[in-house]
C-alpha positions as CSV (number, residue, x, y, z in Angstrom):
1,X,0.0,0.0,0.0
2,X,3.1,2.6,-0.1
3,X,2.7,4.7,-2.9
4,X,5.5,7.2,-4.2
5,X,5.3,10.7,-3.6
6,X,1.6,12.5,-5.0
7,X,3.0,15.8,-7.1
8,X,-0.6,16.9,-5.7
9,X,0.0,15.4,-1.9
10,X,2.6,17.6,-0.2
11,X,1.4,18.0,3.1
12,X,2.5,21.2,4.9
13,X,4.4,21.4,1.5
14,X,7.0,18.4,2.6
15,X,7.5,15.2,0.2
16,X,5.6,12.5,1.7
17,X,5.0,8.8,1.5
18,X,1.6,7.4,1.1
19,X,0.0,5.0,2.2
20,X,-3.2,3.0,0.7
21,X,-3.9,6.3,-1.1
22,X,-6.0,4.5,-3.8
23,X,-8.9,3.7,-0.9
24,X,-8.1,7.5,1.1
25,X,-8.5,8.6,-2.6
26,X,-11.7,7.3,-3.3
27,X,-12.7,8.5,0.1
28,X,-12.2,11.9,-0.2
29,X,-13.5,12.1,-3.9
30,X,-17.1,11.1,-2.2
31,X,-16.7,13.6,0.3
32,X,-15.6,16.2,-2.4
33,X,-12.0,16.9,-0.3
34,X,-9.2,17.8,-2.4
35,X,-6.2,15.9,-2.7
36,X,-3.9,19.0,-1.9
37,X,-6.0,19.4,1.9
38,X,-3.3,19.1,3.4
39,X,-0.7,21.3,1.6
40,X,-1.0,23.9,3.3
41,X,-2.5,25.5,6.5
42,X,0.2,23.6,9.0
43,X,3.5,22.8,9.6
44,X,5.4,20.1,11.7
45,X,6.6,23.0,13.9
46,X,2.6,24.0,15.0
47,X,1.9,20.5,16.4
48,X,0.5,20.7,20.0
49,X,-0.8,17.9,22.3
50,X,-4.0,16.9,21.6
51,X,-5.0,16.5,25.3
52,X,-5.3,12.6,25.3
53,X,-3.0,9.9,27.5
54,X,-0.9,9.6,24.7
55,X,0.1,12.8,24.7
56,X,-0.6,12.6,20.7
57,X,0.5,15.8,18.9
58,X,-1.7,17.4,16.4
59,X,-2.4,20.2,14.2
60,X,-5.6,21.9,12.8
61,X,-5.9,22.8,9.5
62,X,-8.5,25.8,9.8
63,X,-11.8,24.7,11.3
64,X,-12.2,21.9,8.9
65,X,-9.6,18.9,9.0
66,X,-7.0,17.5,11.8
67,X,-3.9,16.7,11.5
68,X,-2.6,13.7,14.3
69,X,1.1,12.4,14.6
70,X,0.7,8.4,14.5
71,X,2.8,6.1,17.3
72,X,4.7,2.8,15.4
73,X,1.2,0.3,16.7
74,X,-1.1,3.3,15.7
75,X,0.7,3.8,12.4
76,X,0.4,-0.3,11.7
77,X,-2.8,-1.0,13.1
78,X,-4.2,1.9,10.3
79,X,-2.2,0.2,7.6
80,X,-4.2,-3.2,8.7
81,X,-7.6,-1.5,8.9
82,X,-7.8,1.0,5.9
83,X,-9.3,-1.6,3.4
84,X,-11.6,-2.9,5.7
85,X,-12.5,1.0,6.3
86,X,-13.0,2.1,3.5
87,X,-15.7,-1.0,2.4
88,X,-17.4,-0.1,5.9
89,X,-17.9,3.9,5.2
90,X,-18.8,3.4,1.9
91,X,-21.7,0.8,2.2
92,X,-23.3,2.4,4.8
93,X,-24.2,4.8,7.4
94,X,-21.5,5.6,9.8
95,X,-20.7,7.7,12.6
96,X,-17.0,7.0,12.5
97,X,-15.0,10.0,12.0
98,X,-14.2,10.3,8.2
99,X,-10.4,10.1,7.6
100,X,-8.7,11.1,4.3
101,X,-5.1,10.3,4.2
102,X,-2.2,8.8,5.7
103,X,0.9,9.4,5.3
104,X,4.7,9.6,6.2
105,X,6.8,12.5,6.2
106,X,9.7,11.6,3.9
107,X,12.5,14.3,5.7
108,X,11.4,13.5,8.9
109,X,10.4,9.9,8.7
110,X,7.2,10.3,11.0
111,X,3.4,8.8,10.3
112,X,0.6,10.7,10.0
113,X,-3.0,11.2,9.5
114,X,-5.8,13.6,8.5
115,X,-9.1,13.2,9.4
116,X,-12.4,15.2,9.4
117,X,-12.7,18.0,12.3
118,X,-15.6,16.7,14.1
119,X,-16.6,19.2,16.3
120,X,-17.1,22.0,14.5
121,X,-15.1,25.2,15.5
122,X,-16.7,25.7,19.2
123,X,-17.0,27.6,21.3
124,X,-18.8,24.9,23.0
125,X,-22.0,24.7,25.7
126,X,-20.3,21.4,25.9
127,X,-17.4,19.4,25.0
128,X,-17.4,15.4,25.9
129,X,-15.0,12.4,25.2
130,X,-17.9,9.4,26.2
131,X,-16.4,5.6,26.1
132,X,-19.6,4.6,28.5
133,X,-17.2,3.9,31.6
134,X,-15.0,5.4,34.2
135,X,-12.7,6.9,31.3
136,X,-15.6,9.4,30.6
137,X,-14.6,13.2,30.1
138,X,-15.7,16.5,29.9
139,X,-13.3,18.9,28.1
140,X,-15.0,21.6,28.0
141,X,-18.0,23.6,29.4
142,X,-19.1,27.1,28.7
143,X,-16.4,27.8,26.2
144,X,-14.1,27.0,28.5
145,X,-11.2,24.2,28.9
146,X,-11.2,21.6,31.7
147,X,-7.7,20.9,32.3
148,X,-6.7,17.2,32.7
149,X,-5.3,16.7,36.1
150,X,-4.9,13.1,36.9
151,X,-4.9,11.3,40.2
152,X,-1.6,9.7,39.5
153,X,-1.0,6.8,42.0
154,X,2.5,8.3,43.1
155,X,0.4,11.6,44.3
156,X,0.1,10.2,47.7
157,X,-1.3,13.2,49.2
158,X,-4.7,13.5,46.9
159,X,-5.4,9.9,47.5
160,X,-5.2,10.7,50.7
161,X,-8.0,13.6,51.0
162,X,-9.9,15.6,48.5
163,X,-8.4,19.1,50.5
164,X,-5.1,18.5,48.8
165,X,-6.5,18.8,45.5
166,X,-6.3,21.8,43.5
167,X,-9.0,24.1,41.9
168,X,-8.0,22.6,38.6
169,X,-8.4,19.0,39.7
170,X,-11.4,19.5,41.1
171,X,-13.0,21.1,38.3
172,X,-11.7,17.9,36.1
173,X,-13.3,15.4,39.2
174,X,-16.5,17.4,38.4
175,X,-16.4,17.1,35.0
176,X,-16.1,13.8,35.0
177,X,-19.0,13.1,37.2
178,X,-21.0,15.6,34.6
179,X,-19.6,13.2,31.5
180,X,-20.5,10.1,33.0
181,X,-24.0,11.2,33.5
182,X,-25.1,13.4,30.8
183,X,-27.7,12.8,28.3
184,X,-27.6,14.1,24.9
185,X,-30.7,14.8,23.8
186,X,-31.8,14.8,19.7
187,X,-35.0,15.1,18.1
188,X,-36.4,11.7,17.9
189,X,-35.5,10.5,14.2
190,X,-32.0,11.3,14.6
191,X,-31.6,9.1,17.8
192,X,-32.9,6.6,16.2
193,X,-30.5,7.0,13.0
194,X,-27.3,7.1,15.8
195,X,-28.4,4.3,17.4
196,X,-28.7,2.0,14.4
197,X,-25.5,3.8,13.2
198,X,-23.6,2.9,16.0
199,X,-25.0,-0.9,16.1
200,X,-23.4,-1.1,12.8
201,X,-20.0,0.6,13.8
202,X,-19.4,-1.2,16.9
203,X,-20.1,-4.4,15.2
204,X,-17.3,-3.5,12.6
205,X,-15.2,-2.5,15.7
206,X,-15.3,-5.5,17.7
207,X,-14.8,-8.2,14.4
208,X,-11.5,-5.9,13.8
209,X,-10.6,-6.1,17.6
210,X,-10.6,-2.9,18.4
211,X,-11.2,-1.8,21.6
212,X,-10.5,2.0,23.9
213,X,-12.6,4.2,21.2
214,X,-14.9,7.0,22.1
215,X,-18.1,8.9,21.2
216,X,-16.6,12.3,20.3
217,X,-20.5,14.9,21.7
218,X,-19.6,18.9,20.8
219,X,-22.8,20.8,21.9
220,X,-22.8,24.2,20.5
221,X,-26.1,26.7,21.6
222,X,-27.5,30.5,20.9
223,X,-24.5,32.5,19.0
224,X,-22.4,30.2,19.2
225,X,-24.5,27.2,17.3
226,X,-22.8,26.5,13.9
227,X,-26.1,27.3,12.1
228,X,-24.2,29.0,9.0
229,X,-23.1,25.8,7.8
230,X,-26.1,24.1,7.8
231,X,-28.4,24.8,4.5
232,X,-32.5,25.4,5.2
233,X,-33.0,21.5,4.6
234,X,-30.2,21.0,7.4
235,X,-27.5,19.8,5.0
236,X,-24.1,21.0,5.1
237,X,-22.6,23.4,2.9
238,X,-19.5,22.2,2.6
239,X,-19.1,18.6,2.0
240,X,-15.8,18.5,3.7
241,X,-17.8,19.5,7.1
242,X,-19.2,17.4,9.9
243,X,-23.0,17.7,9.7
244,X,-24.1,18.7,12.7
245,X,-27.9,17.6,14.0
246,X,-29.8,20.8,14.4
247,X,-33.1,22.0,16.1
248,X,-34.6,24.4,18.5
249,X,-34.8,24.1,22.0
250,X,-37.7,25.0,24.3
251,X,-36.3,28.5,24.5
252,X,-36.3,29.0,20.7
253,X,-32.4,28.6,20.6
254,X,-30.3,26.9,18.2
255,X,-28.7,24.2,19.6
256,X,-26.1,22.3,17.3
257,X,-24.8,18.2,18.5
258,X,-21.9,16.8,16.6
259,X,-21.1,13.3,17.2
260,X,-18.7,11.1,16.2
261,X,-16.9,7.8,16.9
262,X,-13.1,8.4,17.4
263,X,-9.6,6.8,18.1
264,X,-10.4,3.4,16.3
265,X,-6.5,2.4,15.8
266,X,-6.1,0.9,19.4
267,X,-6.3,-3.4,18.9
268,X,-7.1,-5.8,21.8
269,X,-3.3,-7.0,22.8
270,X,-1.5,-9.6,25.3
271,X,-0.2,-6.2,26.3
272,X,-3.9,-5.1,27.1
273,X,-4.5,-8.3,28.4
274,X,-2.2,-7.6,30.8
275,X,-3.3,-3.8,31.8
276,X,-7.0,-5.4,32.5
277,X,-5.0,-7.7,35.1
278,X,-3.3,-4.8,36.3
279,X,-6.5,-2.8,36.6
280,X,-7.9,-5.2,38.0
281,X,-9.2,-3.1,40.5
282,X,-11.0,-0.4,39.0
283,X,-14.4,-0.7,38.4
284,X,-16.3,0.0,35.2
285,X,-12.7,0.2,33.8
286,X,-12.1,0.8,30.1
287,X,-9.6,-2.0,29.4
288,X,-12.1,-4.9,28.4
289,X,-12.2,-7.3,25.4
290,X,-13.5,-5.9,21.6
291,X,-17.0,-7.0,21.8
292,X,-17.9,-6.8,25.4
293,X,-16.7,-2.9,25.0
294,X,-18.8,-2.8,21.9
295,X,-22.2,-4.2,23.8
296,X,-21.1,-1.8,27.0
297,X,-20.3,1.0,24.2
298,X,-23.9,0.8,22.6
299,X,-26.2,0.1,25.3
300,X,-24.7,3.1,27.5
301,X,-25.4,5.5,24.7
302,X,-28.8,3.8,24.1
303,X,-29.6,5.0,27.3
304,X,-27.8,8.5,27.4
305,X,-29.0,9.7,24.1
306,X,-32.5,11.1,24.7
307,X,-35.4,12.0,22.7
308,X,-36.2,15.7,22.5
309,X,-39.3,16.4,24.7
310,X,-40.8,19.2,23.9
311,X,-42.3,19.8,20.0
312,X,-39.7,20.8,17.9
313,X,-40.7,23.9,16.1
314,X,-38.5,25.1,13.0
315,X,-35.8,21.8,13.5
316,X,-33.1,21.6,10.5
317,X,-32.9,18.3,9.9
318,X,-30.0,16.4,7.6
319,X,-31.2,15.8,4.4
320,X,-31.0,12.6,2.8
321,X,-29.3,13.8,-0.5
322,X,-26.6,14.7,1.9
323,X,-25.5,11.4,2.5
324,X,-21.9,9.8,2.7
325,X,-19.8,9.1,5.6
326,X,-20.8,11.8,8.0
327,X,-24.2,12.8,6.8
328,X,-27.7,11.7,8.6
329,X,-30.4,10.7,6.5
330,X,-33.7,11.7,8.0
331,X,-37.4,11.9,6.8
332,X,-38.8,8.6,4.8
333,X,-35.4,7.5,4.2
334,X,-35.0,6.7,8.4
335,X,-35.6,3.9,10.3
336,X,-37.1,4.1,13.5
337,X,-35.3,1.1,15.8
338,X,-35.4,-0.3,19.2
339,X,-32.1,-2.2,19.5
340,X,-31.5,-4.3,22.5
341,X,-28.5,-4.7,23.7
342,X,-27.1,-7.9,22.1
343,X,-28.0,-6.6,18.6
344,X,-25.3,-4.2,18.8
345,X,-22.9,-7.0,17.7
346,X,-24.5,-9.4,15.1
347,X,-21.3,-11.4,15.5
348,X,-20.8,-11.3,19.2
349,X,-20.6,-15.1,20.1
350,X,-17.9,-16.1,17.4
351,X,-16.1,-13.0,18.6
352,X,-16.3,-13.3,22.0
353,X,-15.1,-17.1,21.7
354,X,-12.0,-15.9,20.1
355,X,-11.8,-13.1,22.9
356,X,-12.0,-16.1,25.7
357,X,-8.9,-17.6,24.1
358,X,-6.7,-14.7,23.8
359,X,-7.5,-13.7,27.6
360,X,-6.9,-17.6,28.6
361,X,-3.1,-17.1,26.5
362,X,-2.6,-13.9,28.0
363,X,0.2,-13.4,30.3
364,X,1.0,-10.0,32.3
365,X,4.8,-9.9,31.2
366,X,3.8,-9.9,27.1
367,X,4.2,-6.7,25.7
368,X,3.3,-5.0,28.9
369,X,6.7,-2.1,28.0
370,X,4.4,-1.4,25.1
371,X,1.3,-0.2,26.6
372,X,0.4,3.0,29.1
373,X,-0.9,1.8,32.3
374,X,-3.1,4.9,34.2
375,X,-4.1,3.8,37.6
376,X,-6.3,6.6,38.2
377,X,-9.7,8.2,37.9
Protein backbone atom coordinates (compact mmCIF):
# COMPACT_ATOMS: atom_id res chain seq x y z
CA UNK A 1 0.00 0.00 0.00
CA UNK A 2 3.09 2.61 -0.13
CA UNK A 3 2.69 4.72 -2.92
CA UNK A 4 5.48 7.25 -4.20
CA UNK A 5 5.28 10.71 -3.61
CA UNK A 6 1.56 12.48 -4.99
CA UNK A 7 2.96 15.82 -7.14
CA UNK A 8 -0.61 16.91 -5.65
CA UNK A 9 -0.03 15.37 -1.93
CA UNK A 10 2.57 17.61 -0.19
CA UNK A 11 1.41 17.96 3.08
CA UNK A 12 2.53 21.21 4.91
CA UNK A 13 4.43 21.42 1.54
CA UNK A 14 7.01 18.43 2.60
CA UNK A 15 7.53 15.20 0.18
CA UNK A 16 5.63 12.52 1.72
CA UNK A 17 5.04 8.77 1.54
CA UNK A 18 1.58 7.38 1.14
CA UNK A 19 0.04 5.00 2.19
CA UNK A 20 -3.20 2.99 0.74
CA UNK A 21 -3.92 6.25 -1.11
CA UNK A 22 -6.02 4.49 -3.77
CA UNK A 23 -8.88 3.68 -0.93
CA UNK A 24 -8.11 7.49 1.08
CA UNK A 25 -8.50 8.61 -2.59
CA UNK A 26 -11.73 7.31 -3.32
CA UNK A 27 -12.72 8.52 0.11
CA UNK A 28 -12.24 11.89 -0.22
CA UNK A 29 -13.46 12.12 -3.93
CA UNK A 30 -17.15 11.07 -2.18
CA UNK A 31 -16.73 13.59 0.35
CA UNK A 32 -15.61 16.21 -2.37
CA UNK A 33 -12.01 16.85 -0.31
CA UNK A 34 -9.16 17.83 -2.37
CA UNK A 35 -6.21 15.94 -2.67
CA UNK A 36 -3.85 19.02 -1.93
CA UNK A 37 -6.03 19.43 1.92
CA UNK A 38 -3.31 19.09 3.43
CA UNK A 39 -0.75 21.30 1.60
CA UNK A 40 -1.00 23.94 3.28
CA UNK A 41 -2.50 25.50 6.51
CA UNK A 42 0.18 23.60 9.00
CA UNK A 43 3.50 22.76 9.61
CA UNK A 44 5.36 20.06 11.68
CA UNK A 45 6.58 23.03 13.90
CA UNK A 46 2.60 24.01 14.95
CA UNK A 47 1.91 20.52 16.43
CA UNK A 48 0.47 20.74 20.03
CA UNK A 49 -0.81 17.87 22.26
CA UNK A 50 -3.97 16.86 21.56
CA UNK A 51 -4.99 16.46 25.30
CA UNK A 52 -5.27 12.55 25.31
CA UNK A 53 -2.99 9.94 27.54
CA UNK A 54 -0.93 9.57 24.74
CA UNK A 55 0.10 12.83 24.65
CA UNK A 56 -0.59 12.63 20.67
CA UNK A 57 0.50 15.77 18.93
CA UNK A 58 -1.74 17.42 16.39
CA UNK A 59 -2.35 20.25 14.25
CA UNK A 60 -5.63 21.86 12.78
CA UNK A 61 -5.92 22.84 9.52
CA UNK A 62 -8.53 25.76 9.79
CA UNK A 63 -11.81 24.66 11.28
CA UNK A 64 -12.23 21.92 8.92
CA UNK A 65 -9.63 18.88 8.98
CA UNK A 66 -7.04 17.45 11.82
CA UNK A 67 -3.94 16.73 11.51
CA UNK A 68 -2.59 13.70 14.30
CA UNK A 69 1.10 12.37 14.56
CA UNK A 70 0.70 8.39 14.48
CA UNK A 71 2.76 6.08 17.31
CA UNK A 72 4.66 2.81 15.45
CA UNK A 73 1.24 0.35 16.69
CA UNK A 74 -1.10 3.32 15.74
CA UNK A 75 0.73 3.85 12.36
CA UNK A 76 0.36 -0.34 11.67
CA UNK A 77 -2.80 -1.00 13.07
CA UNK A 78 -4.23 1.93 10.28
CA UNK A 79 -2.17 0.17 7.56
CA UNK A 80 -4.23 -3.24 8.71
CA UNK A 81 -7.62 -1.48 8.93
CA UNK A 82 -7.77 1.01 5.89
CA UNK A 83 -9.27 -1.56 3.43
CA UNK A 84 -11.57 -2.94 5.69
CA UNK A 85 -12.54 1.02 6.32
CA UNK A 86 -12.97 2.09 3.46
CA UNK A 87 -15.68 -1.03 2.36
CA UNK A 88 -17.41 -0.15 5.92
CA UNK A 89 -17.87 3.89 5.15
CA UNK A 90 -18.79 3.43 1.90
CA UNK A 91 -21.66 0.77 2.23
CA UNK A 92 -23.33 2.40 4.79
CA UNK A 93 -24.17 4.80 7.42
CA UNK A 94 -21.50 5.56 9.82
CA UNK A 95 -20.74 7.75 12.64
CA UNK A 96 -16.96 7.04 12.52
CA UNK A 97 -15.04 9.97 12.00
CA UNK A 98 -14.21 10.31 8.23
CA UNK A 99 -10.35 10.06 7.64
CA UNK A 100 -8.68 11.10 4.28
CA UNK A 101 -5.15 10.29 4.19
CA UNK A 102 -2.16 8.83 5.71
CA UNK A 103 0.89 9.44 5.27
CA UNK A 104 4.69 9.64 6.16
CA UNK A 105 6.83 12.49 6.16
CA UNK A 106 9.66 11.64 3.89
CA UNK A 107 12.45 14.28 5.68
CA UNK A 108 11.42 13.50 8.87
CA UNK A 109 10.44 9.85 8.68
CA UNK A 110 7.24 10.29 11.03
CA UNK A 111 3.36 8.84 10.33
CA UNK A 112 0.55 10.71 10.01
CA UNK A 113 -2.96 11.16 9.49
CA UNK A 114 -5.82 13.58 8.54
CA UNK A 115 -9.14 13.22 9.38
CA UNK A 116 -12.40 15.23 9.36
CA UNK A 117 -12.68 18.02 12.34
CA UNK A 118 -15.65 16.71 14.13
CA UNK A 119 -16.62 19.16 16.31
CA UNK A 120 -17.09 22.04 14.51
CA UNK A 121 -15.13 25.20 15.45
CA UNK A 122 -16.67 25.74 19.24
CA UNK A 123 -17.03 27.60 21.32
CA UNK A 124 -18.77 24.86 22.96
CA UNK A 125 -22.03 24.69 25.68
CA UNK A 126 -20.26 21.35 25.95
CA UNK A 127 -17.45 19.42 24.99
CA UNK A 128 -17.36 15.37 25.92
CA UNK A 129 -15.01 12.43 25.19
CA UNK A 130 -17.87 9.39 26.21
CA UNK A 131 -16.40 5.57 26.11
CA UNK A 132 -19.65 4.63 28.47
CA UNK A 133 -17.22 3.89 31.56
CA UNK A 134 -15.05 5.44 34.24
CA UNK A 135 -12.75 6.89 31.33
CA UNK A 136 -15.57 9.38 30.59
CA UNK A 137 -14.56 13.23 30.06
CA UNK A 138 -15.74 16.53 29.93
CA UNK A 139 -13.28 18.87 28.06
CA UNK A 140 -15.01 21.60 27.97
CA UNK A 141 -17.96 23.63 29.41
CA UNK A 142 -19.12 27.08 28.71
CA UNK A 143 -16.39 27.82 26.17
CA UNK A 144 -14.09 27.00 28.47
CA UNK A 145 -11.16 24.16 28.90
CA UNK A 146 -11.19 21.61 31.66
CA UNK A 147 -7.70 20.91 32.31
CA UNK A 148 -6.69 17.20 32.66
CA UNK A 149 -5.35 16.75 36.15
CA UNK A 150 -4.94 13.07 36.93
CA UNK A 151 -4.92 11.31 40.18
CA UNK A 152 -1.59 9.65 39.49
CA UNK A 153 -1.03 6.80 41.99
CA UNK A 154 2.49 8.29 43.06
CA UNK A 155 0.39 11.58 44.34
CA UNK A 156 0.15 10.23 47.69
CA UNK A 157 -1.29 13.22 49.18
CA UNK A 158 -4.67 13.50 46.88
CA UNK A 159 -5.38 9.94 47.51
CA UNK A 160 -5.24 10.70 50.66
CA UNK A 161 -8.00 13.60 51.03
CA UNK A 162 -9.87 15.56 48.52
CA UNK A 163 -8.40 19.09 50.49
CA UNK A 164 -5.06 18.46 48.81
CA UNK A 165 -6.52 18.85 45.52
CA UNK A 166 -6.32 21.80 43.52
CA UNK A 167 -9.00 24.12 41.88
CA UNK A 168 -8.02 22.63 38.56
CA UNK A 169 -8.39 18.95 39.66
CA UNK A 170 -11.41 19.49 41.08
CA UNK A 171 -13.04 21.13 38.30
CA UNK A 172 -11.67 17.91 36.10
CA UNK A 173 -13.27 15.37 39.17
CA UNK A 174 -16.46 17.40 38.36
CA UNK A 175 -16.38 17.08 35.04
CA UNK A 176 -16.06 13.77 35.00
CA UNK A 177 -18.99 13.08 37.20
CA UNK A 178 -20.98 15.63 34.58
CA UNK A 179 -19.59 13.16 31.53
CA UNK A 180 -20.50 10.13 33.02
CA UNK A 181 -24.00 11.21 33.47
CA UNK A 182 -25.07 13.35 30.76
CA UNK A 183 -27.67 12.79 28.30
CA UNK A 184 -27.57 14.11 24.86
CA UNK A 185 -30.68 14.80 23.85
CA UNK A 186 -31.77 14.75 19.74
CA UNK A 187 -35.00 15.14 18.09
CA UNK A 188 -36.44 11.68 17.88
CA UNK A 189 -35.52 10.46 14.22
CA UNK A 190 -31.99 11.27 14.59
CA UNK A 191 -31.63 9.14 17.81
CA UNK A 192 -32.91 6.63 16.22
CA UNK A 193 -30.55 6.98 13.04
CA UNK A 194 -27.28 7.15 15.82
CA UNK A 195 -28.35 4.32 17.41
CA UNK A 196 -28.71 2.02 14.37
CA UNK A 197 -25.50 3.79 13.16
CA UNK A 198 -23.55 2.89 15.99
CA UNK A 199 -25.02 -0.88 16.08
CA UNK A 200 -23.36 -1.08 12.84
CA UNK A 201 -20.02 0.64 13.81
CA UNK A 202 -19.41 -1.21 16.88
CA UNK A 203 -20.05 -4.42 15.19
CA UNK A 204 -17.31 -3.51 12.64
CA UNK A 205 -15.25 -2.50 15.70
CA UNK A 206 -15.34 -5.53 17.68
CA UNK A 207 -14.78 -8.18 14.36
CA UNK A 208 -11.51 -5.90 13.80
CA UNK A 209 -10.62 -6.11 17.58
CA UNK A 210 -10.62 -2.90 18.42
CA UNK A 211 -11.19 -1.78 21.61
CA UNK A 212 -10.52 2.03 23.94
CA UNK A 213 -12.56 4.21 21.24
CA UNK A 214 -14.85 6.96 22.07
CA UNK A 215 -18.07 8.88 21.19
CA UNK A 216 -16.63 12.32 20.26
CA UNK A 217 -20.48 14.86 21.69
CA UNK A 218 -19.64 18.90 20.84
CA UNK A 219 -22.83 20.78 21.95
CA UNK A 220 -22.80 24.23 20.49
CA UNK A 221 -26.15 26.67 21.56
CA UNK A 222 -27.53 30.50 20.94
CA UNK A 223 -24.53 32.45 19.00
CA UNK A 224 -22.43 30.18 19.16
CA UNK A 225 -24.51 27.18 17.35
CA UNK A 226 -22.83 26.51 13.87
CA UNK A 227 -26.12 27.30 12.06
CA UNK A 228 -24.24 28.99 9.04
CA UNK A 229 -23.10 25.81 7.81
CA UNK A 230 -26.07 24.12 7.76
CA UNK A 231 -28.39 24.79 4.52
CA UNK A 232 -32.53 25.37 5.21
CA UNK A 233 -32.99 21.47 4.64
CA UNK A 234 -30.24 21.04 7.36
CA UNK A 235 -27.48 19.77 4.98
CA UNK A 236 -24.09 21.01 5.11
CA UNK A 237 -22.63 23.41 2.91
CA UNK A 238 -19.53 22.19 2.59
CA UNK A 239 -19.15 18.55 1.98
CA UNK A 240 -15.81 18.51 3.70
CA UNK A 241 -17.81 19.54 7.06
CA UNK A 242 -19.21 17.42 9.85
CA UNK A 243 -23.02 17.73 9.66
CA UNK A 244 -24.13 18.75 12.73
CA UNK A 245 -27.87 17.65 14.01
CA UNK A 246 -29.78 20.76 14.44
CA UNK A 247 -33.05 22.01 16.07
CA UNK A 248 -34.57 24.37 18.46
CA UNK A 249 -34.82 24.08 21.99
CA UNK A 250 -37.71 25.00 24.32
CA UNK A 251 -36.27 28.47 24.48
CA UNK A 252 -36.34 28.99 20.68
CA UNK A 253 -32.41 28.64 20.56
CA UNK A 254 -30.30 26.91 18.19
CA UNK A 255 -28.74 24.23 19.59
CA UNK A 256 -26.13 22.30 17.34
CA UNK A 257 -24.82 18.20 18.45
CA UNK A 258 -21.87 16.79 16.60
CA UNK A 259 -21.10 13.34 17.24
CA UNK A 260 -18.74 11.15 16.21
CA UNK A 261 -16.93 7.82 16.92
CA UNK A 262 -13.06 8.37 17.37
CA UNK A 263 -9.63 6.80 18.09
CA UNK A 264 -10.39 3.39 16.28
CA UNK A 265 -6.54 2.42 15.80
CA UNK A 266 -6.14 0.94 19.40
CA UNK A 267 -6.35 -3.37 18.92
CA UNK A 268 -7.08 -5.76 21.75
CA UNK A 269 -3.32 -6.96 22.83
CA UNK A 270 -1.54 -9.61 25.26
CA UNK A 271 -0.20 -6.19 26.28
CA UNK A 272 -3.91 -5.08 27.07
CA UNK A 273 -4.54 -8.31 28.44
CA UNK A 274 -2.21 -7.57 30.77
CA UNK A 275 -3.32 -3.83 31.78
CA UNK A 276 -6.96 -5.35 32.53
CA UNK A 277 -5.01 -7.72 35.09
CA UNK A 278 -3.29 -4.83 36.31
CA UNK A 279 -6.52 -2.77 36.61
CA UNK A 280 -7.91 -5.17 38.04
CA UNK A 281 -9.18 -3.08 40.53
CA UNK A 282 -10.96 -0.45 38.99
CA UNK A 283 -14.39 -0.73 38.41
CA UNK A 284 -16.27 -0.02 35.24
CA UNK A 285 -12.66 0.19 33.80
CA UNK A 286 -12.08 0.80 30.10
CA UNK A 287 -9.57 -1.99 29.45
CA UNK A 288 -12.07 -4.87 28.43
CA UNK A 289 -12.23 -7.31 25.40
CA UNK A 290 -13.50 -5.88 21.64
CA UNK A 291 -16.97 -7.04 21.79
CA UNK A 292 -17.90 -6.79 25.42
CA UNK A 293 -16.70 -2.93 24.96
CA UNK A 294 -18.85 -2.77 21.90
CA UNK A 295 -22.18 -4.17 23.77
CA UNK A 296 -21.06 -1.75 26.98
CA UNK A 297 -20.31 0.96 24.22
CA UNK A 298 -23.88 0.77 22.56
CA UNK A 299 -26.16 0.09 25.31
CA UNK A 300 -24.73 3.07 27.46
CA UNK A 301 -25.39 5.47 24.66
CA UNK A 302 -28.85 3.80 24.10
CA UNK A 303 -29.63 5.01 27.33
CA UNK A 304 -27.83 8.47 27.35
CA UNK A 305 -28.95 9.73 24.08
CA UNK A 306 -32.45 11.14 24.66
CA UNK A 307 -35.39 12.04 22.71
CA UNK A 308 -36.16 15.72 22.49
CA UNK A 309 -39.26 16.38 24.73
CA UNK A 310 -40.85 19.17 23.94
CA UNK A 311 -42.33 19.84 19.98
CA UNK A 312 -39.70 20.79 17.93
CA UNK A 313 -40.74 23.93 16.13
CA UNK A 314 -38.51 25.07 12.98
CA UNK A 315 -35.81 21.83 13.51
CA UNK A 316 -33.09 21.61 10.45
CA UNK A 317 -32.88 18.32 9.91
CA UNK A 318 -29.96 16.35 7.63
CA UNK A 319 -31.21 15.77 4.40
CA UNK A 320 -30.99 12.61 2.84
CA UNK A 321 -29.31 13.76 -0.54
CA UNK A 322 -26.62 14.75 1.91
CA UNK A 323 -25.53 11.35 2.47
CA UNK A 324 -21.86 9.83 2.74
CA UNK A 325 -19.84 9.06 5.61
CA UNK A 326 -20.76 11.84 7.99
CA UNK A 327 -24.18 12.76 6.75
CA UNK A 328 -27.66 11.68 8.61
CA UNK A 329 -30.43 10.66 6.52
CA UNK A 330 -33.68 11.67 8.02
CA UNK A 331 -37.37 11.88 6.82
CA UNK A 332 -38.76 8.62 4.79
CA UNK A 333 -35.38 7.52 4.21
CA UNK A 334 -34.99 6.72 8.44
CA UNK A 335 -35.63 3.86 10.29
CA UNK A 336 -37.06 4.14 13.55
CA UNK A 337 -35.27 1.11 15.85
CA UNK A 338 -35.41 -0.27 19.19
CA UNK A 339 -32.13 -2.22 19.54
CA UNK A 340 -31.49 -4.26 22.49
CA UNK A 341 -28.51 -4.71 23.71
CA UNK A 342 -27.11 -7.91 22.08
CA UNK A 343 -27.99 -6.61 18.56
CA UNK A 344 -25.25 -4.20 18.80
CA UNK A 345 -22.91 -6.96 17.67
CA UNK A 346 -24.47 -9.36 15.07
CA UNK A 347 -21.33 -11.41 15.53
CA UNK A 348 -20.85 -11.31 19.24
CA UNK A 349 -20.63 -15.10 20.12
CA UNK A 350 -17.94 -16.08 17.38
CA UNK A 351 -16.14 -13.02 18.59
CA UNK A 352 -16.31 -13.34 21.98
CA UNK A 353 -15.09 -17.09 21.75
CA UNK A 354 -12.05 -15.90 20.09
CA UNK A 355 -11.78 -13.09 22.89
CA UNK A 356 -12.05 -16.06 25.65
CA UNK A 357 -8.88 -17.59 24.09
CA UNK A 358 -6.75 -14.70 23.81
CA UNK A 359 -7.52 -13.69 27.64
CA UNK A 360 -6.93 -17.64 28.56
CA UNK A 361 -3.14 -17.10 26.53
CA UNK A 362 -2.58 -13.93 28.02
CA UNK A 363 0.17 -13.41 30.31
CA UNK A 364 0.98 -10.05 32.34
CA UNK A 365 4.81 -9.89 31.24
CA UNK A 366 3.81 -9.90 27.09
CA UNK A 367 4.18 -6.73 25.73
CA UNK A 368 3.30 -5.03 28.94
CA UNK A 369 6.68 -2.06 28.02
CA UNK A 370 4.45 -1.37 25.10
CA UNK A 371 1.33 -0.18 26.60
CA UNK A 372 0.37 3.04 29.10
CA UNK A 373 -0.94 1.76 32.28
CA UNK A 374 -3.14 4.88 34.20
CA UNK A 375 -4.06 3.81 37.57
CA UNK A 376 -6.28 6.58 38.18
CA UNK A 377 -9.67 8.18 37.88
Amino acid sequence: GVLPMSGDVRPGGRECELFNDHIFCELRALAQVPDDFVNSGWNLEELTHGGGKGGTLMARIGNSYIVKELSKADHASLLQLTASYGQHVRSGETLLCPMYLHFRDTPSGRSFFAMRNSSGSGPFSALYDLKGCADDKLLEEDGEPIRVVRKRIWNVGMWVSHRNWSKERVLYHEGKRKARTCEIVLPAEQRAWCLKSMARDTEWLAQQRIMDYSLLVAVTAGSSADVSSVGSSGSSASPAGQKPIVYKDEEGQDVAVYLSIIDILQRWTMGKCAARVLKCAEWDQPTIPPAMYARRFHQHFTDHLVELPWHIGGASEPAADAQGPGGAPTGDELVKVDLAPSEATTNAPAVAEQERDLVADCQPRDQLEHEEVVLDT
